[in-house]
C-alpha positions as a Markdown table, in Angstrom:
| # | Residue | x | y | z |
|---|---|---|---|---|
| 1 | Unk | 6.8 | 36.1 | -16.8 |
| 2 | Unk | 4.0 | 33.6 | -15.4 |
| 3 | Unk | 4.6 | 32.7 | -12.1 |
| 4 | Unk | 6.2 | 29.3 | -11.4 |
| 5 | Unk | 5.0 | 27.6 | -8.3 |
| 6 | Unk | 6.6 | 24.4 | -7.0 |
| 7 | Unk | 5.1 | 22.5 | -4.8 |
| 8 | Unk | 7.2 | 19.8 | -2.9 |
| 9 | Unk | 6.4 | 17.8 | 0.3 |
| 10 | Unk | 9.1 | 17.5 | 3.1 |
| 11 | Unk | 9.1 | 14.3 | 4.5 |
| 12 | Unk | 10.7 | 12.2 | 7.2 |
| 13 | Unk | 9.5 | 8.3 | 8.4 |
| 14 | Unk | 11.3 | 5.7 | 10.7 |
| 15 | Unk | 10.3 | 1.8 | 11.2 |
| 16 | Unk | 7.6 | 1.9 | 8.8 |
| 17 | Unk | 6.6 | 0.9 | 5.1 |
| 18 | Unk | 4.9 | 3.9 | 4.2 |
| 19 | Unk | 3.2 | 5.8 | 1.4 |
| 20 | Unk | 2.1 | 9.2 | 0.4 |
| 21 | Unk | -0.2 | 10.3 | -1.9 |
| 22 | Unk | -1.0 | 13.5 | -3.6 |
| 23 | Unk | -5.2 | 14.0 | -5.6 |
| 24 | Unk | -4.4 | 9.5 | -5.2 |
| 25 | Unk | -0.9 | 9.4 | -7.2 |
| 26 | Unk | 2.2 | 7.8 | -5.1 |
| 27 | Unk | 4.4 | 10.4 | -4.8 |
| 28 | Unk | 6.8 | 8.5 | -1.9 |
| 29 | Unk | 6.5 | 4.9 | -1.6 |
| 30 | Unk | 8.9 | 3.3 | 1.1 |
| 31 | Unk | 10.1 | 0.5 | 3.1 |
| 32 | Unk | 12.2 | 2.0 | 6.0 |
| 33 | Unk | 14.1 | 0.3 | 8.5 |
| 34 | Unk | 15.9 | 3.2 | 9.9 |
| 35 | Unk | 15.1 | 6.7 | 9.5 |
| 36 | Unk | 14.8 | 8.7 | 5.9 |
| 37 | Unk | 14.4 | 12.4 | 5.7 |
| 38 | Unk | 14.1 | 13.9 | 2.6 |
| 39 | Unk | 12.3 | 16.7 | -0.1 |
| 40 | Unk | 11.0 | 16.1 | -3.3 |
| 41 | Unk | 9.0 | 17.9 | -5.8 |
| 42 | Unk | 5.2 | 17.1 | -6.3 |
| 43 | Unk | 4.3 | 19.1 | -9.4 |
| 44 | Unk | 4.0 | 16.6 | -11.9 |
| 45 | Unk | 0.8 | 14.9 | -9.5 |
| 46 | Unk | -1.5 | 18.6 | -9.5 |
| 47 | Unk | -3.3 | 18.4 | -12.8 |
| 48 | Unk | -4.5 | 21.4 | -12.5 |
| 49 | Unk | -5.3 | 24.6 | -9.9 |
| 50 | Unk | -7.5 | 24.2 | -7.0 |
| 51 | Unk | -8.3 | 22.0 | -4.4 |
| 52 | Unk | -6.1 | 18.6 | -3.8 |
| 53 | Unk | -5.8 | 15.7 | -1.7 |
| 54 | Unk | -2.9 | 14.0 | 0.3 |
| 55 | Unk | -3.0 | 11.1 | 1.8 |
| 56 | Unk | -0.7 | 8.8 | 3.7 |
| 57 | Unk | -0.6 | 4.6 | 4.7 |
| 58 | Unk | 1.5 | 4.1 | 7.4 |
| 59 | Unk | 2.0 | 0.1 | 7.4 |
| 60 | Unk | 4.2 | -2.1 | 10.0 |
| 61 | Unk | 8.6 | -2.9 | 7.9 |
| 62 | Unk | 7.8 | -6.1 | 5.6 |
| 63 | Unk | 7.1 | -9.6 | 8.0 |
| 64 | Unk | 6.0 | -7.6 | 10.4 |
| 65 | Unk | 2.6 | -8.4 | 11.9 |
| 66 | Unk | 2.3 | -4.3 | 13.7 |
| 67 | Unk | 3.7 | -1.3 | 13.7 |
| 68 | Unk | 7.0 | -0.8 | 15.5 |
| 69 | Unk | 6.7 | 1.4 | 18.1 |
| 70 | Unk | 8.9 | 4.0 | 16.8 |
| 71 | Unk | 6.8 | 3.7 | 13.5 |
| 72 | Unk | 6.3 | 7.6 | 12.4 |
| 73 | Unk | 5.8 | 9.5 | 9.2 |
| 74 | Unk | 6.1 | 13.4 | 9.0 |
| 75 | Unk | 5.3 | 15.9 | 6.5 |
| 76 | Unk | 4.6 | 19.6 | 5.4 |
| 77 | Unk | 4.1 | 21.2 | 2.1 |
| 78 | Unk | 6.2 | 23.7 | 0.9 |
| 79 | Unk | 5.9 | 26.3 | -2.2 |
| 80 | Unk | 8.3 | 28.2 | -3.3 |
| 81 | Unk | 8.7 | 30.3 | -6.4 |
| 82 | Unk | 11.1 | 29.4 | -8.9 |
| 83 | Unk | 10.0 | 32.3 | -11.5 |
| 84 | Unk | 13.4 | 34.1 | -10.9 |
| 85 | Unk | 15.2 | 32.3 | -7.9 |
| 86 | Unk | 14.0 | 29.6 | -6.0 |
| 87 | Unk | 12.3 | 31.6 | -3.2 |
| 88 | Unk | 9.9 | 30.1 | 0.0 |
| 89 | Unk | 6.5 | 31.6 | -0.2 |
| 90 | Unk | 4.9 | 29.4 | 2.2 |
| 91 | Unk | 4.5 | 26.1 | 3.9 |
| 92 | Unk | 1.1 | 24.6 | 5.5 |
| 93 | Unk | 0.0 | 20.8 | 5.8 |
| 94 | Unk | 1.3 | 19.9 | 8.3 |
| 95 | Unk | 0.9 | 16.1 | 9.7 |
| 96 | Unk | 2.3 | 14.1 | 12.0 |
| 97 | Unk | 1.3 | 10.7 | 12.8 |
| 98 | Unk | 0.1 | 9.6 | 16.7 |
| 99 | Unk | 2.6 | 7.9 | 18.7 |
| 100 | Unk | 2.6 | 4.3 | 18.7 |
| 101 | Unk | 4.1 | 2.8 | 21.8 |
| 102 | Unk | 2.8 | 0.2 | 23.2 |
| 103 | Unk | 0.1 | 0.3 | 21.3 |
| 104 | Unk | -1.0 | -2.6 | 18.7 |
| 105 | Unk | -1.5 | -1.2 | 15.3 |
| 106 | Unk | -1.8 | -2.9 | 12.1 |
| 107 | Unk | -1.9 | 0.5 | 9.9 |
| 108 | Unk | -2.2 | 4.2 | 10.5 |
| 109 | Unk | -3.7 | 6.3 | 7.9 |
| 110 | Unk | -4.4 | 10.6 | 7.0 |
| 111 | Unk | -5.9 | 12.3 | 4.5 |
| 112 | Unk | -6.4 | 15.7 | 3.9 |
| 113 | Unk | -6.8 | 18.7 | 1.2 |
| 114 | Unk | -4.8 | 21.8 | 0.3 |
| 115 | Unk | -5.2 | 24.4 | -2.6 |
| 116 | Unk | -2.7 | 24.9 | -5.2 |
| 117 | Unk | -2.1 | 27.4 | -8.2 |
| 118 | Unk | -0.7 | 26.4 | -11.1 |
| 119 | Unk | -0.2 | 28.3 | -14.4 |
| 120 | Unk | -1.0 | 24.8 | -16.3 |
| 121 | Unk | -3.4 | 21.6 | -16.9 |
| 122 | Unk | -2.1 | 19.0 | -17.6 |
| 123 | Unk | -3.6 | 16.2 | -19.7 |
| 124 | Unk | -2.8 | 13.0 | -17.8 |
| 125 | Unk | -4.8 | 9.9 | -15.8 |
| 126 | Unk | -8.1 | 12.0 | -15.7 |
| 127 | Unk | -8.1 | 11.7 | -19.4 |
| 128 | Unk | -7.9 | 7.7 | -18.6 |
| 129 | Unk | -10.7 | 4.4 | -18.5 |
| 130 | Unk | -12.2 | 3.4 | -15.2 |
| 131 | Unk | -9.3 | 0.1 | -14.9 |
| 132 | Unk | -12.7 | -1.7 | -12.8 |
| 133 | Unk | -14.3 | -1.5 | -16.2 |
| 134 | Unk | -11.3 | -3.3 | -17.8 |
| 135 | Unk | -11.5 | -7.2 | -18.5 |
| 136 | Unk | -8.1 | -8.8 | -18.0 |
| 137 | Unk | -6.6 | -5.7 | -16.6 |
| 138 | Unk | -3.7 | -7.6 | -15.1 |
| 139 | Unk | -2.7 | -9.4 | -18.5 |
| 140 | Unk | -2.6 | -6.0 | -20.2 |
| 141 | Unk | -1.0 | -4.6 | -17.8 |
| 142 | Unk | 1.8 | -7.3 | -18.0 |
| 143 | Unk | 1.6 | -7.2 | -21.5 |
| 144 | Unk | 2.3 | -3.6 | -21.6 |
| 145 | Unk | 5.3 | -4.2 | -19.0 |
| 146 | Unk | 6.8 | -6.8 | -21.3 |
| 147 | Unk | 6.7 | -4.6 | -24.5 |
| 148 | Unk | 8.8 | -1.9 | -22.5 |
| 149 | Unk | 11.2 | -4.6 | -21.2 |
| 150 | Unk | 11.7 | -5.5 | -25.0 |
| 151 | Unk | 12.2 | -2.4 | -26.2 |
| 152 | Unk | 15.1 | -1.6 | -23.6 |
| 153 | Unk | 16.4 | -5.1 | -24.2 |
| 154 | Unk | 16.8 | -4.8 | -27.7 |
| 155 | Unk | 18.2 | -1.3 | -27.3 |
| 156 | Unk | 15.6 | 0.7 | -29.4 |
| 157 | Unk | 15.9 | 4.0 | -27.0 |
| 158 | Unk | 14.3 | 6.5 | -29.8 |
| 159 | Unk | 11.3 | 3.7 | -29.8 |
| 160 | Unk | 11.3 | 4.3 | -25.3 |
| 161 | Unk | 11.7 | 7.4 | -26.1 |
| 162 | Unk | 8.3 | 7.5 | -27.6 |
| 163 | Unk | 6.7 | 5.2 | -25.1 |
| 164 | Unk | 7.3 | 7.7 | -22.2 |
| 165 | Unk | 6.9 | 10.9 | -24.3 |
| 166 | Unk | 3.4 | 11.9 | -22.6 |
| 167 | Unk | 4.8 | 11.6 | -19.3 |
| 168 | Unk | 7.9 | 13.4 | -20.1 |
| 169 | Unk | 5.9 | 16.3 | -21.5 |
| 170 | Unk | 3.7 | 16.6 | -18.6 |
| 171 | Unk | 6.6 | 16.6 | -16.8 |
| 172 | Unk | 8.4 | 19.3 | -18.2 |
| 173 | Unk | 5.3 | 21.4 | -18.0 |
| 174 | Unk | 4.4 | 20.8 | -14.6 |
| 175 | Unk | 8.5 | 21.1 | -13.5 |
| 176 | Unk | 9.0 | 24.1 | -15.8 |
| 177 | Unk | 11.5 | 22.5 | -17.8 |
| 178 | Unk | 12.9 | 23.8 | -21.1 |
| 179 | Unk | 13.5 | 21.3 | -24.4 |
| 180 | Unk | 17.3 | 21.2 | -23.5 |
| 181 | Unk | 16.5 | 20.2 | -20.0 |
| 182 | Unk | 13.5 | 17.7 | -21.4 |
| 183 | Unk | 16.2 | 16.1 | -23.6 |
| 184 | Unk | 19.1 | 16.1 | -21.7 |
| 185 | Unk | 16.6 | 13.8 | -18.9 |
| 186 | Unk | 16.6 | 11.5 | -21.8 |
| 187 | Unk | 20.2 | 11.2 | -22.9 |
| 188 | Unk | 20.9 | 10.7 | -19.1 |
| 189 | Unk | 18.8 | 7.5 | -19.2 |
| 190 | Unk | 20.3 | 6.3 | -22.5 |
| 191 | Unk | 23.5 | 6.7 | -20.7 |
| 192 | Unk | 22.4 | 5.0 | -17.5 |
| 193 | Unk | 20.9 | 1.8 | -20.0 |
| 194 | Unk | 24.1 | 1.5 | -21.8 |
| 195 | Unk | 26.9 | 1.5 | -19.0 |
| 196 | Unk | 26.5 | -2.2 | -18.1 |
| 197 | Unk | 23.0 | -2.3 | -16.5 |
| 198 | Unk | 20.7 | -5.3 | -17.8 |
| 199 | Unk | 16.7 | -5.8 | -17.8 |
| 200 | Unk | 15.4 | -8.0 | -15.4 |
| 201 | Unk | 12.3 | -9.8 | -15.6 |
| 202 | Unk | 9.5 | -8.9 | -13.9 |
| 203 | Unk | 8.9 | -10.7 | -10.9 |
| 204 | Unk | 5.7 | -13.8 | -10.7 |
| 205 | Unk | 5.0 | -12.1 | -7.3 |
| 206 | Unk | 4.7 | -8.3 | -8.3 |
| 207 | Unk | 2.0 | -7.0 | -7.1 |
| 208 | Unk | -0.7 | -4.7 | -9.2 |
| 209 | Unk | -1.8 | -1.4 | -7.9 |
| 210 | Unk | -4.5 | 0.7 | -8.9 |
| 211 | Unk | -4.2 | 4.7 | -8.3 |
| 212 | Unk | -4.8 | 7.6 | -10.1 |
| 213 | Unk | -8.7 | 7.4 | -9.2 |
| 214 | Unk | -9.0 | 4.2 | -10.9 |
| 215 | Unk | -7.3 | 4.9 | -13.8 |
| 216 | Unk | -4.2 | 4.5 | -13.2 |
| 217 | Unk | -2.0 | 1.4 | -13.0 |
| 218 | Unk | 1.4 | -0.3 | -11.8 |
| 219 | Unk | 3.3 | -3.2 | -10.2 |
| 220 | Unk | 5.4 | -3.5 | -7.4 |
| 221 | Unk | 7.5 | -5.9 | -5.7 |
| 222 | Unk | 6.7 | -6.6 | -2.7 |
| 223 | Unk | 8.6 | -4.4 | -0.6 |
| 224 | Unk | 7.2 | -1.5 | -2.6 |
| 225 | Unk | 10.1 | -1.0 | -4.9 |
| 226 | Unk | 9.1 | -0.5 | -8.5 |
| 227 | Unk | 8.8 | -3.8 | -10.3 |
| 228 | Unk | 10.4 | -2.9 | -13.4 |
| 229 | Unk | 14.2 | -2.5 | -12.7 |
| 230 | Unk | 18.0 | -3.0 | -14.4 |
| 231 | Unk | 20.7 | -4.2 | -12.8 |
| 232 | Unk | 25.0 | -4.3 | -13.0 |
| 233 | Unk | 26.0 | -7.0 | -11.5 |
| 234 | Unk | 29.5 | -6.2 | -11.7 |
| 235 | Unk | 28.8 | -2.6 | -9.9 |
| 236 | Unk | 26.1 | -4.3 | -7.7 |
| 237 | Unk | 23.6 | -1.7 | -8.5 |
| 238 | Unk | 20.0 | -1.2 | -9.8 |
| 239 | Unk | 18.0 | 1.0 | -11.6 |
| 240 | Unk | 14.8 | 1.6 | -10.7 |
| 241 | Unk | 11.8 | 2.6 | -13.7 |
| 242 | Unk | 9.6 | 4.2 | -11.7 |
| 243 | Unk | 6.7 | 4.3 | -14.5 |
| 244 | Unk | 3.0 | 4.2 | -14.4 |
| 245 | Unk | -0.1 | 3.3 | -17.2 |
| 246 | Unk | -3.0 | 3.9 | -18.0 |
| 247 | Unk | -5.5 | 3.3 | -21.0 |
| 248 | Unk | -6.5 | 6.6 | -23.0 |
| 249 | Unk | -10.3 | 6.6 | -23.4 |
| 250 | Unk | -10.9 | 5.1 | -27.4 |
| 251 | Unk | -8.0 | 2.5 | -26.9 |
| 252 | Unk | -7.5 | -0.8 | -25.4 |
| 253 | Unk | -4.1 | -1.2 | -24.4 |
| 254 | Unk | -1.9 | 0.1 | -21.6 |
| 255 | Unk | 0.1 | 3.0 | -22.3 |
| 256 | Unk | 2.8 | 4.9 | -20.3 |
| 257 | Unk | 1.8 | 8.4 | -18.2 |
């Protein structure tokens, strides 16, 4: 069997709004009061084997005009081999941020390579238009944002299905997924849509972000959380869809990836 490699980041921030990025894809994007600690996969953002980037934008807690000075972000890479148990083979990357203090900063920012080895390419962003090159990006881009609210609005989940099936593919490539696995991320989501959680509009103030090398595109509220979200009122909870677009070469419109 081909090895599987999984790459994740371990991470931990305090007082800061802060983001990470891995070859210029937001892996962790966060508004922290507190402290967070935490470890997630990073697969699905190496395209392919060989040299990456990460990168991280350490910005002062929303209405704040500095960092705090207990503002600090953390991180190391970890890789660990899930071929036949899910075994540490090594970690490396390892960042801290400088101490803040009494020191007046506005932002703090790293970036930095690593190599990784993957058994796949996957066929994402790079395949993608330069979104500078795009006239009326941002109405396309809400345009696109509006179709998918529809579509989960009118409860036409084969037709989301669809919508996100790139993304989900590349997924369970990069994450070593099988079909039952693939499918059974699907039916989870159907379940989440239909157990009392509504589509909210997209809000006037969301802000567009470009990534991805150019070619990727999204919008954010302004605390960072994904613009495109449900909610159950009666349980008090939301839903985050944490999705991204881009526009294949030979097409015009925004598509999901």
């Amino acid at each position: 069997m081909t090895n599987q490699p999984y790459h994740m980041i371990d991470f931990s921030a305090s007082a800061c709004l802060f983001e990470i990025r891995i070859n210029d894809y937001p892996v962790i994007h966060m508004n922290v009061e507190g402290q967070v600690a935490s470890t997630i996969p990073i697969n699905y953002a190496i395209l392919k084997s060989g040299v990456q980037t990460v990168s991280v934008t350490i910005l002062p807690n929303i209405g704040d005009p500095e960092l705090h000075p207990k503002s600090e972000v953390k991180f190391n890479l970890k890789t660990f081999d899930v071929t036949h148990d899910f075994t540490l083979e090594k970690q490396f990357g390892e960042y801290q941020s400088e101490t803040v203090g009494e020191k007046k900063l506005p932002v703090i920012k790293h970036a930095g390579t690593f190599t990784a080895e993957v058994p796949y390419t996957l066929e994402a962003w790079q395949n993608g238009k330069d979104l500078e090159q795009v006239e009326d990006c941002r109405e396309k881009l809400d345009a696109a944002y509006r179709k998918v609210s529809r579509i989960i609005q009118d409860g036409r989940f084969e037709d989301y299905k669809k919508e996100i099936a790139k993304r989900e593919r590349n997924m369970a490539v990069s994450m070593y997924l099988s079909e039952a696995e693939l499918e059974g991320r699907f039916e989870s989501l159907v379940d989440d849509f239909t157990s009392g959680f509504e589509i909210q509009p997209v809000a006037r103030e969301a802000v567009m972000l470009i990534c991805g090398g150019g070619k990727v595109a999204v919008l954010k509220k302004v605390n960072g959380e994904p613009a495109l979200y449900l909610e159950n009122r009666e349980k008090e909870e939301e839903l985050m869809l944490d999705i991204s677009f881009y526009i294949p070469e030979g097409k015009n419109e925004f598509e999901i990836i």
